[in-house]
C-alpha positions in Angstrom: 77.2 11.8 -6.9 75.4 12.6 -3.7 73.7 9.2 -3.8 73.4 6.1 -5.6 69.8 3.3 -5.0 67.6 1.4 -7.0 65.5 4.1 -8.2 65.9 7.1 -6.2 64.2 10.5 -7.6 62.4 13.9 -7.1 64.6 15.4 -4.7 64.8 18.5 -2.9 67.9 20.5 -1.7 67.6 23.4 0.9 70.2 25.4 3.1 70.2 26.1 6.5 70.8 29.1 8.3 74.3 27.3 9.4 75.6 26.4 6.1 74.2 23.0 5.8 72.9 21.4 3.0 69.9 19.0 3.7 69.0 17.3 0.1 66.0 14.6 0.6 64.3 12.7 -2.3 62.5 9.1 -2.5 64.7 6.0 -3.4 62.4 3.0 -4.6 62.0 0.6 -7.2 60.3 1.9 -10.3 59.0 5.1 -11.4 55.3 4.2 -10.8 54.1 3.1 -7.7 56.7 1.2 -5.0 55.8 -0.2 -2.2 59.3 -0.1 -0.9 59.5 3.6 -1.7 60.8 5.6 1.3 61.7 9.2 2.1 65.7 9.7 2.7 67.6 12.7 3.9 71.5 13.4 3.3 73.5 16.0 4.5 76.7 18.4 3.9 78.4 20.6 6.2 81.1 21.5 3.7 78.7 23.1 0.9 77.6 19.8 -1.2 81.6 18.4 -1.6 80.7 15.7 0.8 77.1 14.0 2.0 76.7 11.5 4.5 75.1 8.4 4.5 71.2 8.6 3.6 68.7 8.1 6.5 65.2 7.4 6.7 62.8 10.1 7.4 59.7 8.1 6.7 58.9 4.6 5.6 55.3 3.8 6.2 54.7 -0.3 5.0 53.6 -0.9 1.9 53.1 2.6 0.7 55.0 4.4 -1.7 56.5 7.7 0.4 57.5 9.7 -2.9 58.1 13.4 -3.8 59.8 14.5 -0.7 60.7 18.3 0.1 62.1 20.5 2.7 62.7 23.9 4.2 64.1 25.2 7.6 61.8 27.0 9.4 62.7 30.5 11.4 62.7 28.0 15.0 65.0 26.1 12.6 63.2 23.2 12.5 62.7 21.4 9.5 59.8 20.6 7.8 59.8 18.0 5.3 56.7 17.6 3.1 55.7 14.4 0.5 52.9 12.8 -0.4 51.9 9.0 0.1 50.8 6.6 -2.9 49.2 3.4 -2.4 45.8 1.4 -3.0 42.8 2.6 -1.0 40.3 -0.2 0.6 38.6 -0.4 -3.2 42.1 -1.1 -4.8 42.1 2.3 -6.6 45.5 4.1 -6.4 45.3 7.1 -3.9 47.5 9.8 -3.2 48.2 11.9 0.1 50.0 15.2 0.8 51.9 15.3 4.5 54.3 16.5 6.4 56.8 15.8 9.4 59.0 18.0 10.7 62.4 17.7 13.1 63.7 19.7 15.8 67.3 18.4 15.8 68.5 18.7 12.6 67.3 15.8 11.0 68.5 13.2 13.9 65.1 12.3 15.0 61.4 13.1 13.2 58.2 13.6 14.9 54.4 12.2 13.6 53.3 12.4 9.8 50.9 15.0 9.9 47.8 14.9 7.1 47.6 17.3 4.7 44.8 20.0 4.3 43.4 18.3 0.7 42.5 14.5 -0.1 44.0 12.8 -3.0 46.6 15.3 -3.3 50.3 15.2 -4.6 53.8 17.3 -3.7 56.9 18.3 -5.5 58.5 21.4 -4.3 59.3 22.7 -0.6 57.1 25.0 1.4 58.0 28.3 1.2 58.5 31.0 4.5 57.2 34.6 3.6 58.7 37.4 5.0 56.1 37.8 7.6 56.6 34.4 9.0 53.9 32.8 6.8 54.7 29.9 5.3 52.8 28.6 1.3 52.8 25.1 0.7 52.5 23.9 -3.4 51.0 21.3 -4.0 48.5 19.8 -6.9 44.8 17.6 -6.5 46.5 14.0 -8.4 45.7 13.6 -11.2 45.9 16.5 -13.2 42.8 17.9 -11.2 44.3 21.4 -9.9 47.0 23.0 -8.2 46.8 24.3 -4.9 48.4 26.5 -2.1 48.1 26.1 1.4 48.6 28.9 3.7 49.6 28.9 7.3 49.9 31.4 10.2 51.7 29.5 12.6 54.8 27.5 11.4 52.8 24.9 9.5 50.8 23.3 12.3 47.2 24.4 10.5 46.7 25.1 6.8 44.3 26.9 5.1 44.2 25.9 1.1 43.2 27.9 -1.4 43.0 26.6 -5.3 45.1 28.1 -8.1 42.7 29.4 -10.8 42.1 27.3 -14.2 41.1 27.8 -17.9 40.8 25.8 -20.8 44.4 26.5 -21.7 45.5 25.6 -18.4 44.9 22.6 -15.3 47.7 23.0 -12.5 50.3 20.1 -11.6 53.4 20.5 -10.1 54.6 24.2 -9.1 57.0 26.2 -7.5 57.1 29.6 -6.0 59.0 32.6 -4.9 58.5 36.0 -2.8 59.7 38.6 -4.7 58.4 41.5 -2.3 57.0 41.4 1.0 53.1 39.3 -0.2 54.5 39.4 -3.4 54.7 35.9 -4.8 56.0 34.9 -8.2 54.8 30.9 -9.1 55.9 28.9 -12.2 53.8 26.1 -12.9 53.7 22.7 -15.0 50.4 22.8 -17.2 48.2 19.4 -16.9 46.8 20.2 -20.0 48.4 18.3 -22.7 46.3 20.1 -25.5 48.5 22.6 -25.3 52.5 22.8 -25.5 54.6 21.9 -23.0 55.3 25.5 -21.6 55.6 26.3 -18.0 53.4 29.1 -16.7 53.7 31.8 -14.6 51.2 33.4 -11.9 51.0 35.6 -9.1 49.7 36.3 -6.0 49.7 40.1 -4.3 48.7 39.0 -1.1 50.8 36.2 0.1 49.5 33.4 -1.6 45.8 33.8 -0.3 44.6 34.7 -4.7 46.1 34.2 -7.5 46.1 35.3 -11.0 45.0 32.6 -14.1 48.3 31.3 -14.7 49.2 32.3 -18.2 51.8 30.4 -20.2 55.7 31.8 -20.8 58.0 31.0 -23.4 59.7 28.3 -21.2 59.3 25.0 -23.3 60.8 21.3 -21.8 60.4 18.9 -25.1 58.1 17.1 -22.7 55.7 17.8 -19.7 58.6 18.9 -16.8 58.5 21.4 -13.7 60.9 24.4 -12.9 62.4 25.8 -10.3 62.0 29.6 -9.4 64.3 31.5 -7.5 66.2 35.1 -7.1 69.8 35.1 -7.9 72.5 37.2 -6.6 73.3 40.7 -5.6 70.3 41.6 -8.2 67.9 39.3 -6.7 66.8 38.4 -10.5 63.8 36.2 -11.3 65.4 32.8 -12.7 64.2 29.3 -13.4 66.3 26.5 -13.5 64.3 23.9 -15.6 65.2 21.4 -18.8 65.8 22.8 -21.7 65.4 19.6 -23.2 63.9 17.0 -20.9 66.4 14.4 -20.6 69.1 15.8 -22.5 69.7 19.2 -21.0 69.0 21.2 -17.7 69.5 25.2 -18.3 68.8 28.7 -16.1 67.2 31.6 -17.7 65.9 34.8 -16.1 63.3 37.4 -16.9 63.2 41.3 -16.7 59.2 41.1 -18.2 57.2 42.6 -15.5 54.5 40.2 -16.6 57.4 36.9 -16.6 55.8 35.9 -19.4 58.9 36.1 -21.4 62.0 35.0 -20.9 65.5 35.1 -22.0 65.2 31.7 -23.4 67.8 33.5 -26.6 71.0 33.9 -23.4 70.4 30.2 -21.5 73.1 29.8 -18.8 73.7 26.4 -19.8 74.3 24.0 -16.4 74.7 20.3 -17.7 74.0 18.0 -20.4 72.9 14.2 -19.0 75.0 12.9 -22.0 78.3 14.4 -23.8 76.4 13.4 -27.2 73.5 15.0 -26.2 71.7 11.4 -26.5 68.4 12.0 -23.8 68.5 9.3 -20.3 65.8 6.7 -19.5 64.6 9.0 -16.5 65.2 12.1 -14.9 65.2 15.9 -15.3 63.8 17.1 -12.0 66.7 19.9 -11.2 66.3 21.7 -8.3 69.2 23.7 -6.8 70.1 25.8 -3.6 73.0 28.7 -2.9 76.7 27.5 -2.1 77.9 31.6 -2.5 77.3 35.0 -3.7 77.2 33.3 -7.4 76.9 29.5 -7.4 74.3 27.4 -6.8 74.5 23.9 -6.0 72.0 22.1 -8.3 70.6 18.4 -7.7 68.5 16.3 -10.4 67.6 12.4 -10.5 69.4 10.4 -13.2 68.0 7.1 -14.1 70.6 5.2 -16.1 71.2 1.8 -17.4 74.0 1.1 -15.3 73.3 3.2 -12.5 70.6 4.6 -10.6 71.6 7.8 -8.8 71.2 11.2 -7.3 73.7 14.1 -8.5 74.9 17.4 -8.1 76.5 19.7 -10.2 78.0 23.0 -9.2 76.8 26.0 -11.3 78.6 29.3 -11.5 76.2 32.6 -12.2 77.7 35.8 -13.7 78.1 38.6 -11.1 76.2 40.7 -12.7 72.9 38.7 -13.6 
């Protein structure tokens, strides 16, 4: 257990260029909006055996600082993005993306800085191209689009750029990966609840500036869920850790489809069941997870309980050869 609140969820874990594990996430008091609901940062210096207390990146009064996310920058800074929640002058609920950043390892945090797009919502970390670019995911709330936001230098300005739709498909909640130099890989939660709960897959040739229509894979959650997307080991293979089964089962799964639209959903690398009985939780099934070696990854996930309410980790061993 790397923490235990009254309704912590949505984390984020990322590791620095030292070995340390920063794993942030929002603890509050109810899925929905909380006014108490903060932004907290742990960290672990001995590859996620050991965290340390939880401490407050931001806690603005009264608003509900949810969906946190971070990344260390080349400068090794770290920027930590989120997006606020809470009732506008006309009582309707509103929704910003922002981001702070820190230049001591998570000691001490500078300003909130607004996002580039109003009424917008977060879930996975920036992400730092290869040529020092960095692409920020994020989605117009609710269910009105996802976005990318593109900057030049180190996430000061943004320029955003919106992910193309269809009938079949309205961006939400995404995630994203460079698989070549410009060459970025996104899987994507579809808004659109005419059609099943698969994840799609687009990509973008020019470092996040177009994208293709996302086009839907084989990936299915039971219920509406986000993936992770990430290369794995020596091969650098496409994978997505995601839920299987939301609430009962978080798996991996790779690709070798030059389109990703198909995946090896038949060979799952199973990584945990919630229950032994395979019985689903009250909340949960956000899994995110970041490298503790050549082959294991250290994944994180939100597990609301009746008895507890708590952020875990469970260590995950890939074949050598995947």
């Amino acid at each position: 257990m790397i923490y235990e609140g009254t309704y912590p969820g949505w984390p984020w874990i990322a590791a620095g260029a030292d070995g340390t594990l920063y794993c942030v996430f929002r603890d509050g008091t109810a899925h929905g909006f909380s006014a108490a609901g903060r932004a907290l940062l742990t960290k672990s210096s001995d590859r996620g055996k050991t965290w340390s207390p939880a401490t407050v990146i931001v806690d603005e009064p009264g608003v509900d600082d949810r969906n946190v996310a971070i990344v260390e920058l080349p400068n090794r800074e770290l920027l930590v993005t989120y997006n606020t929640y809470a009732r506008d002058s006309n009582k309707r609920m509103v929704s910003q993306v922002m981001s702070i950043r820190s230049a001591d390892g998570g000691k001490s945090w500078g300003q909130p800085q607004v996002g580039p797009v109003p009424n917008s919502q977060s879930k996975s970390a920036a992400v730092v191209l290869k040529d020092g670019s960095i692409v920020w995911p994020f989605y117009i709330a609710p269910k009105n689009g996802a976005v990318a936001a593109v900057s030049k230098d180190l996430g000061k300005t943004w320029t955003a750029v919106r992910i193309p739709e269809s009938p079949e498909f309205t961006g939400d909640e995404w995630d994203l990966v460079e698989t070549a130099p410009g060459h970025l890989l996104a899987i994507m939660r579809n808004a659109n609840h005419s059609k099943p709960a698969a994840l799609c897959c687009s990509e973008s040739r020019d470092g996040g500036l177009t994208w293709s229509m996302p086009k839907a894979t084989n990936l299915t959650t039971g219920l509406f869920a986000p993936g992770q997307i990430f290369l794995q080991g020596v091969n650098r293979t496409p994978t997505v850790i995601y839920p299987d089964r939301r609430m009962i089962s978080v798996s991996a799964v790779k690709s070798d489809d030059p389109a990703r639209l198909k995946w090896k959903v038949d060979s799952l690398l199973p990584c945990y069941l919630y229950n032994a009985d395979q019985s689903p939780i009250p909340d949960g099934s956000y899994a995110v997870s970041a490298p503790t070696g050549p082959n294991q990854r250290l994944v994180v996930d939100y597990e609301i309980r009746p008895k507890t309410k708590r952020i875990t980790g469970y260590f995950i061993d890939f074949p050598a050869d995947w």
